[in-house]
VEXPATI-84637 format. One line per 3 residues: number of its first residue (from 1); their letters; for each residue x, y, z of C-alpha. Coordinates in nm, 2 decimals. Each point is the difference from the previous one (the first is absolute). Example, Ala and Ser with C-alpha at 12.3 -4.5 7.8 and 13.67 -1.06 7.14 Angstrom:
2
1	AS	1.23 -0.45 0.78; 0.14 0.34 -0.07;
***
This chain:
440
1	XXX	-7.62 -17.99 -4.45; -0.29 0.20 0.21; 0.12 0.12 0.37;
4	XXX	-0.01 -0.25 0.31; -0.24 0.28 0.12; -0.25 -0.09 -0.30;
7	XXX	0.06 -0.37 0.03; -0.10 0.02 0.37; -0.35 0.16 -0.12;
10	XXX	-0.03 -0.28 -0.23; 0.10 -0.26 0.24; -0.26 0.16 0.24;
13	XXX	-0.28 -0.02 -0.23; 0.09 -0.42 -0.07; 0.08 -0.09 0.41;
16	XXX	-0.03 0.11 0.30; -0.07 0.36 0.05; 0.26 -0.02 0.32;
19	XXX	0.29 0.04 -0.17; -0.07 0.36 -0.10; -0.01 0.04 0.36;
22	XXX	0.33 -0.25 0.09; 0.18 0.24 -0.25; -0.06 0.33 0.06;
25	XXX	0.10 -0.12 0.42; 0.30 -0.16 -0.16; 0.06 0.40 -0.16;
28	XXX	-0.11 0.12 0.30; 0.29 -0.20 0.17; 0.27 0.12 -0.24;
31	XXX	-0.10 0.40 0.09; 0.01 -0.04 0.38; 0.36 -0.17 -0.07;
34	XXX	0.13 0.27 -0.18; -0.12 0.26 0.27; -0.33 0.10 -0.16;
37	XXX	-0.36 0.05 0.19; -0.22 -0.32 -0.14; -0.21 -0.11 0.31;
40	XXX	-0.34 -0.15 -0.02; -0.18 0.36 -0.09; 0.22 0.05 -0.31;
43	XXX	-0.04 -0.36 -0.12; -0.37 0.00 0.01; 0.04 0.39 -0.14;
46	XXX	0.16 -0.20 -0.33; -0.19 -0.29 -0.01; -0.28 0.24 -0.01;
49	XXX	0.14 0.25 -0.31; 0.17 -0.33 -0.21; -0.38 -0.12 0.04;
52	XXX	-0.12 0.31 -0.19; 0.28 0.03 -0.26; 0.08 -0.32 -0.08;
55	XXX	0.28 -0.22 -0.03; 0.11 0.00 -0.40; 0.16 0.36 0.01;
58	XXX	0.34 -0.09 0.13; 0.11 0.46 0.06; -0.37 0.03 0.07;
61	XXX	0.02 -0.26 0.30; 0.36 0.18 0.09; -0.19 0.35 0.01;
64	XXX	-0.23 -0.08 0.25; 0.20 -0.24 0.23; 0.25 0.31 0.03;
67	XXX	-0.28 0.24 0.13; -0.09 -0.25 0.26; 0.36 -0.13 0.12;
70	XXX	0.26 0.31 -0.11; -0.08 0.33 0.11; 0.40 0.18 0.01;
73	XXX	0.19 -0.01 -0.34; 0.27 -0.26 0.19; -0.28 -0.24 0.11;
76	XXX	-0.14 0.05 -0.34; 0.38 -0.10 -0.18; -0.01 -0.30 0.26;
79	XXX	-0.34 -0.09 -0.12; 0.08 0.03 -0.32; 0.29 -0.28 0.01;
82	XXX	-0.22 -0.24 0.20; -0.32 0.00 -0.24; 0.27 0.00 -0.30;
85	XXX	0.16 -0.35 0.19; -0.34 -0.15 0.09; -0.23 0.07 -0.25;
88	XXX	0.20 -0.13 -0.32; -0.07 -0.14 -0.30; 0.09 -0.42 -0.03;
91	XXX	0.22 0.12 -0.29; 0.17 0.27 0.22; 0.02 -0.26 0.27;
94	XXX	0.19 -0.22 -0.19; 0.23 0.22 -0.17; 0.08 0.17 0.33;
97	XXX	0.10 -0.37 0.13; 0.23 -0.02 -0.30; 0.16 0.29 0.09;
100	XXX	0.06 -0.07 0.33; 0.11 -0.34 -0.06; 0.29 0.15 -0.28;
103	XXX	0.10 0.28 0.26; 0.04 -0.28 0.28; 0.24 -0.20 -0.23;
106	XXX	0.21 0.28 -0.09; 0.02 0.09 0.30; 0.09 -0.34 0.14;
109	XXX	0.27 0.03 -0.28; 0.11 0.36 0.13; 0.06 -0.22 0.34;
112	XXX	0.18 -0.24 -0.07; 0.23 0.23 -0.21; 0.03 0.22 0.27;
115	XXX	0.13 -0.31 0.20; 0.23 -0.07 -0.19; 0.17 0.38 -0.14;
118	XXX	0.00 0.05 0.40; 0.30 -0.21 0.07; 0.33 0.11 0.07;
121	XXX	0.27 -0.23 0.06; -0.27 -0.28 -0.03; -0.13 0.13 0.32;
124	XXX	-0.36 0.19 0.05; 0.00 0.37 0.00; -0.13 0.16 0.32;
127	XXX	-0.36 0.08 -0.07; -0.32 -0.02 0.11; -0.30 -0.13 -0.20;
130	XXX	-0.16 0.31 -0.05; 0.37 0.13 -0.16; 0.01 -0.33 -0.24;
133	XXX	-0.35 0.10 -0.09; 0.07 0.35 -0.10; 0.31 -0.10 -0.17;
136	XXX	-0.24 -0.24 -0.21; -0.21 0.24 -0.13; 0.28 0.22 -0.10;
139	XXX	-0.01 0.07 -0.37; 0.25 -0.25 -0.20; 0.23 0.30 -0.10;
142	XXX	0.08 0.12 0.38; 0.01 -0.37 0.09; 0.27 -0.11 -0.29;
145	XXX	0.20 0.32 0.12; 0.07 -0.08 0.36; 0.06 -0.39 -0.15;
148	XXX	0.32 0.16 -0.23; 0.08 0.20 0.35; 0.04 -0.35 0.18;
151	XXX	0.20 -0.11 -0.31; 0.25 0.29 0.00; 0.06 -0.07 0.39;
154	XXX	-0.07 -0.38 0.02; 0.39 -0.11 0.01; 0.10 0.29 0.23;
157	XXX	-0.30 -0.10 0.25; 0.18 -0.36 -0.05; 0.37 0.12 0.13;
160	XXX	-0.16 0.23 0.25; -0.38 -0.06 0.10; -0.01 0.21 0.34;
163	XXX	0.12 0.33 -0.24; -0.17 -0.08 -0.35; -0.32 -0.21 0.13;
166	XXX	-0.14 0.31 0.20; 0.11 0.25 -0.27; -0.23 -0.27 -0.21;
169	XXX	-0.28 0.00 0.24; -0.03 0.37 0.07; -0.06 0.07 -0.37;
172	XXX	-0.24 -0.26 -0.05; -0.21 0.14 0.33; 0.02 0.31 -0.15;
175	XXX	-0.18 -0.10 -0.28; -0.23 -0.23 0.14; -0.10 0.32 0.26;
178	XXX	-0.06 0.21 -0.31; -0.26 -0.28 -0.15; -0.17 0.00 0.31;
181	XXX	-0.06 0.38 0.02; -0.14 -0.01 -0.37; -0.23 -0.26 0.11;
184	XXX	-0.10 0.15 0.28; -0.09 0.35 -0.21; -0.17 -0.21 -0.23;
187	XXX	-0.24 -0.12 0.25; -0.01 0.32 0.11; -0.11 0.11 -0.38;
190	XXX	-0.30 0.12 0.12; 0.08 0.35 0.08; 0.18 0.08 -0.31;
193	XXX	-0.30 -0.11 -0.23; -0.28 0.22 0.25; 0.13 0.25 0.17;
196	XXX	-0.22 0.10 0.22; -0.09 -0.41 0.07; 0.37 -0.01 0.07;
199	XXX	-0.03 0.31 0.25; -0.25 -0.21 0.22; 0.32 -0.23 0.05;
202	XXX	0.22 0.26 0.06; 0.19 0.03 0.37; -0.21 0.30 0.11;
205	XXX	0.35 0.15 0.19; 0.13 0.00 -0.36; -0.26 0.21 -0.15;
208	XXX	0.14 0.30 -0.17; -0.16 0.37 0.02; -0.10 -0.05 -0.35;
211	XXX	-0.16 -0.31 0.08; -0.22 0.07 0.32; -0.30 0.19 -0.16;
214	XXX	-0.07 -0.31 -0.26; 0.03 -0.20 0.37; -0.21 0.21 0.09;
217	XXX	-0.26 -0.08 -0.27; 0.05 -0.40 0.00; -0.12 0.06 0.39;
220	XXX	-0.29 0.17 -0.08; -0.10 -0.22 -0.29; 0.07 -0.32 0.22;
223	XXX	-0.21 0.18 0.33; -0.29 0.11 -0.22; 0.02 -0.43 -0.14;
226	XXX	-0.03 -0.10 0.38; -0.25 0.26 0.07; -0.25 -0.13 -0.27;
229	XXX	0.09 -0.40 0.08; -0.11 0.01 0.36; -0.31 0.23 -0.09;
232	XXX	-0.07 -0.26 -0.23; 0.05 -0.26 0.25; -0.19 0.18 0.25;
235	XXX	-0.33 0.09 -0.27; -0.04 -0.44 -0.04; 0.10 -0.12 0.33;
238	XXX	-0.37 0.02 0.06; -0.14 -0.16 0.29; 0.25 -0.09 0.25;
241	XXX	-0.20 -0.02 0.30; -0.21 -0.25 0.19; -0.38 -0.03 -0.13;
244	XXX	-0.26 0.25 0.14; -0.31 -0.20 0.07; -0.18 0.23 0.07;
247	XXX	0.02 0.23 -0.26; -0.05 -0.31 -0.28; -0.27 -0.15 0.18;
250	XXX	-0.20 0.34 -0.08; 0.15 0.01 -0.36; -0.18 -0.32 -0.05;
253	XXX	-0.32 0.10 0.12; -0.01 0.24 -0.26; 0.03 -0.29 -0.24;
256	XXX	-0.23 -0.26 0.12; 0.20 -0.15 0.24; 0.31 -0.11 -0.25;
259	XXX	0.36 0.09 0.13; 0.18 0.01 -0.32; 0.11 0.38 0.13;
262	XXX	0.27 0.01 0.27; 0.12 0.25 0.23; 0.30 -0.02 0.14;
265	XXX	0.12 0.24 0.32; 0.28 0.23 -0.13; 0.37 -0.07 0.19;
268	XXX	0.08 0.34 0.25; 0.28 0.12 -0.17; 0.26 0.11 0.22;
271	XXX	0.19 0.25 -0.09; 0.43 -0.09 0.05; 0.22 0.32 0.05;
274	XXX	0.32 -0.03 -0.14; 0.30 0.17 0.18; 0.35 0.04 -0.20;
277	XXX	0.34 0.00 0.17; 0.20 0.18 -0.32; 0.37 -0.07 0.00;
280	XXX	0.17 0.37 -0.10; 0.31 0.03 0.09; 0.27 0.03 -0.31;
283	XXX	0.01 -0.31 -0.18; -0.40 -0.11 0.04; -0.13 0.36 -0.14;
286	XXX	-0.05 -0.12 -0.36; -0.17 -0.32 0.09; -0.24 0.17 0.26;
289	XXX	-0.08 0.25 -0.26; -0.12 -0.26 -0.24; -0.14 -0.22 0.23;
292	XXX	-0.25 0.27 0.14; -0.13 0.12 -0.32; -0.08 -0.29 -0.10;
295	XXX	-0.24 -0.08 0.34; -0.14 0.35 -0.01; -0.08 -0.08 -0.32;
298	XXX	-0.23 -0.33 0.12; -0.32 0.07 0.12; -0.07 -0.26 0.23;
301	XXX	0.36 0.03 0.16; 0.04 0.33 0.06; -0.35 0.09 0.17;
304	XXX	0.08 0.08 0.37; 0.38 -0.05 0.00; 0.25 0.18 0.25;
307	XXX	0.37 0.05 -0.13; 0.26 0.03 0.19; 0.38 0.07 -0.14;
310	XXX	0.30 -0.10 0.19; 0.37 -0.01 0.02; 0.18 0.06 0.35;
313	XXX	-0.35 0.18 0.06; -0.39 -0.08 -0.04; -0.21 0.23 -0.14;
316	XXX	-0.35 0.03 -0.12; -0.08 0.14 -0.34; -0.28 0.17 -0.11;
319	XXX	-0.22 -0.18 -0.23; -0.15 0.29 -0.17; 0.36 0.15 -0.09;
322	XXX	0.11 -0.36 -0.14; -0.29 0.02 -0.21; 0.25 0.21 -0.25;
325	XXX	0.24 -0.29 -0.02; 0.23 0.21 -0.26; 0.08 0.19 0.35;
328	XXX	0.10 -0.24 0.20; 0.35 0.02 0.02; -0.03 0.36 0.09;
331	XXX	-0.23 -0.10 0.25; 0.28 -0.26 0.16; 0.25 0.21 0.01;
334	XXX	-0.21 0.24 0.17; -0.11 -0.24 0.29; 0.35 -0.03 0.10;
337	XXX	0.03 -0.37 -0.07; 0.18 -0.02 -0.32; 0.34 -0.13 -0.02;
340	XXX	0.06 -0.16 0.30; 0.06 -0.32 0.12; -0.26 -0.25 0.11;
343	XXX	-0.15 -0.14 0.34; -0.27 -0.22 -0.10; 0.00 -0.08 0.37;
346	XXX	-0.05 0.34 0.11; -0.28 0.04 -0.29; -0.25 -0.30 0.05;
349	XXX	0.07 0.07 0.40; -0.18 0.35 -0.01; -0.24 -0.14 -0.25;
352	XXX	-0.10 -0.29 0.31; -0.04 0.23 0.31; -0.12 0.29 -0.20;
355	XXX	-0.32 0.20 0.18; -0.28 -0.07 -0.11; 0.13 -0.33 -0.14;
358	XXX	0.07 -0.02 -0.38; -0.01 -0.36 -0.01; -0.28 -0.21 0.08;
361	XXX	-0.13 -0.36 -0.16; -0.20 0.16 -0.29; 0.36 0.19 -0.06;
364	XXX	0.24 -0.11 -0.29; 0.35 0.12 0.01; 0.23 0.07 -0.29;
367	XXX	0.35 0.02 0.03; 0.17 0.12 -0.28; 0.36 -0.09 0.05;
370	XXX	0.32 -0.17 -0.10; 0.05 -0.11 0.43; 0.33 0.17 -0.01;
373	XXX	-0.01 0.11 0.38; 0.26 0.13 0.26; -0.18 -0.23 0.29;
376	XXX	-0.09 -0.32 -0.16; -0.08 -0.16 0.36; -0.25 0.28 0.07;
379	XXX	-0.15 0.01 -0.35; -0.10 -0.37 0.02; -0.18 0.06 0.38;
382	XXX	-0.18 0.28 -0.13; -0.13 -0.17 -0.32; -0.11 -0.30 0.25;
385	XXX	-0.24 0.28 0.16; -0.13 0.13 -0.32; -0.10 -0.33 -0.08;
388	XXX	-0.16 -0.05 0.31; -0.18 0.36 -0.03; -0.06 -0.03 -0.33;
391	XXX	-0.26 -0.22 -0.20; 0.25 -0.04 -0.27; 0.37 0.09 -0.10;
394	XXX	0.14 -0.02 -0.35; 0.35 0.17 -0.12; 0.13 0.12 -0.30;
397	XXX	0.33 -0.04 -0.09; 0.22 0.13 -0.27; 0.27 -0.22 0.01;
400	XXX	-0.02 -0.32 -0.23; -0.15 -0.28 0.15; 0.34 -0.22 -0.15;
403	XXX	0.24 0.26 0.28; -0.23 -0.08 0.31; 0.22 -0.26 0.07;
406	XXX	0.31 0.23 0.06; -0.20 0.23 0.20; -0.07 -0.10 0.38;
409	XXX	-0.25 0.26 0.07; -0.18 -0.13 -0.34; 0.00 -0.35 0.08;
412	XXX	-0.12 0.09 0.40; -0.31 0.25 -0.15; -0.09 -0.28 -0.25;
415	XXX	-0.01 -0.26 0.22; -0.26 0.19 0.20; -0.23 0.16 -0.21;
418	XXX	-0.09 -0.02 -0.38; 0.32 0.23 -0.18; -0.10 0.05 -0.36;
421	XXX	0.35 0.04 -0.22; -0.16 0.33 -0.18; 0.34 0.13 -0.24;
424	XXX	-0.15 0.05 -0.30; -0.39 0.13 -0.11; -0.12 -0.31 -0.10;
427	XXX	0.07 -0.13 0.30; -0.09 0.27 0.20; -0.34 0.01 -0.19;
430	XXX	-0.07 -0.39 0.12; 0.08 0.10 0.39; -0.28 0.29 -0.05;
433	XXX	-0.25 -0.19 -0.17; 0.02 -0.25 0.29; 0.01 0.28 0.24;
436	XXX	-0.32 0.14 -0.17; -0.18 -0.30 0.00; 0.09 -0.06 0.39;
439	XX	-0.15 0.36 0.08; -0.31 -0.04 -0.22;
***
């Protein structure tokens, strides 16, 4: 059975030529859903190559969509399981709705099976649906051995159910805790079959000595992937600005009078200095580390920044010195910041009634830190002022975005400005890409 990708071409050739178009959007739709860049530029960018190579190569079609929608090697293994579920062969198609039809009735089976081996006493077992779900999918050995458990204590649960029915229960959440963890780690599988794909979802505070200079190299890789996309972006944003009359008028007096040739007036680009508020005391070290490299390590973010490193104090580093980011460490400890505690307050205060100012509207700040403060109350009236001084606040945190919710300084910062939950690379690498893309 050819691939739906080479049906489509002949389809196109019979009907309407639309639905080429109507499916590569509907692709198009899939990418941005799973997190990937596929606005109008990269659609036209594919309608344009598929036009050139064809439609009947099903891995020559797959080639060129990934050069135009998957630049990093994790938004090429997402793109990679989107084309494989959309573009599929009928025959695919229908065997993958068999299989998913057979899996849905055994597991329905599992269900009701679990429904009934969690009984004790006739009565439900306390647990939740995720817990019955993971005890369904246990494999049948475990499951049959916690079944001859209940058997071995079902008449001593009878004559004493408050001793015997907990002892019961315990073992069986034990075991049901265990399945979850393995399921967990098997979604997690990633990291054990790439390791250094698995490093971009490493916690960055976890990070062993070992481990920091191949960090080090996934930054570099990703910056120098950013660097290139918004030159790119940049080279074929052509025009941009409002017609120049003027200037086509006398182009088409050089050709008889016909306008075919445009000019356009080029935008003013103005030029956005970034400032950086570095979190240094103990805890925060590691992240600021990694989290400066990798914006000195983007063009269009780093041009014309001013860093500043705080804990208790505020101080201003030198940009030439960070340029050796191996040394930076050194270079903390030596400002007389390191290993403190930390007064955001106090920080973002200096930064506001510094002379001559620091902030101003065609200012972005950068706060790299986890919020943990000793003056919450003053932090949160002196981020109101940066916001006023500044054209634009964003804040890094490297606390998961899941344990904002047990934090009050993290729900307060987030509800204020735009807090990016930056624990890992990958995610850190999406909050400077956007960062980049603000500055350029």
């Amino acid at each position: 059975m050819p691939a739906t990708v080479a049906a489509i071409a002949e389809a196109i050739t019979m009907t309407d030529p639309s639905v080429y178009t109507r499916k590569i959007a509907a692709f198009c739709r899939m990418l941005r859903l799973e997190g990937l860049t596929a606005g109008p530029q990269e659609t036209a960018d594919a309608c344009r190559i598929l036009t050139v190579v064809g439609m009947e190569d099903r891995s020559r079609v797959k080639t060129a969509l990934r050069t135009v929608f998957a630049k990093t090697r994790e938004e090429q293994e997402t793109f990679e399981r989107v084309f494989d579920g959309f573009f599929v062969s009928e025959e695919a198609m229908r065997r993958q709705a068999e299989e998913y039809a057979k899996r849905e009735r055994e597991m329905e089976q599992a269900r009701r099976q679990t429904e009934e081996e969690l009984l004790l006493n006739g009565q439900p077992m306390d647990f939740d649906d995720r817990q019955r779900e993971a005890y369904a999918t246990m494999p049948p050995e475990e499951r049959q051995k916690l079944r001859s458990f209940m058997d071995r204590y079902k008449e001593s649960a009878a004559r004493n159910p408050d001793l015997y029915s907990n002892f019961i229960h315990s073992v069986f959440a034990k075991s049901i805790l265990e399945q979850q963890m393995l399921m967990e780690d098997a979604a997690l599988g990633c990291g054990s079959a790439d390791p250094e794909l698995g490093l971009m979802y490493r916690d960055i505070s976890e990070f062993k000595d070992t481990e920091i200079p191949k960090a080090i190299a996934a930054i570099q890789t990703v910056a120098q992937q950013i660097n290139g996309e918004l030159s790119a972006k940049r080279s074929r944003g052509g025009r941009g600005g409002k017609l120049d009359f003027r200037r086509t008028i006398r182009k088409g007096l050089e050709t008889g009078g016909s306008f075919y040739r445009l000019s356009f007036r080029k935008k003013r680009h103005r030029k956005k200095r970034l400032v950086i508020l570095c979190d240094v005391s103990g805890s925060m070290v590691q992240f600021s580390e990694f989290a400066l490299r990798f914006i000195q390590s983007l063009n269009h973010a780093s041009e014309s920044s001013r860093i500043f490193l705080f804990s208790e104090e505020l101080v201003e580093a030198d940009v030439f010195s960070l340029e050796n980011m191996d040394k930076f460490r050194s270079y903390v400890k030596e400002s007389g910041t390191y290993g403190r505690g930390t007064d955001v307050g106090k920080a973002l205060q200096k930064l506001c009634t510094a002379s001559p100012p620091v902030l101003n509207d065609a200012t972005t700040l950068l706060v790299l830190s986890d919020t943990k403060t000793v003056d919450l109350p003053k932090a949160l009236q002196a981020l109101t002022e940066a916001k006023r001084l500044s054209g634009r606040v964003l804040w890094l945190n490297p606390i998961p975005a899941h344990k904002w919710q047990y934090l009050r300084s993290a729900q307060a910062v987030a509800s204020m400005c735009h807090m990016a939950a930056c624990n890992d690379l990958r995610s850190l690498s999406q909050a400077c890409r956007r960062l980049a893309q603000l500055q350029d």
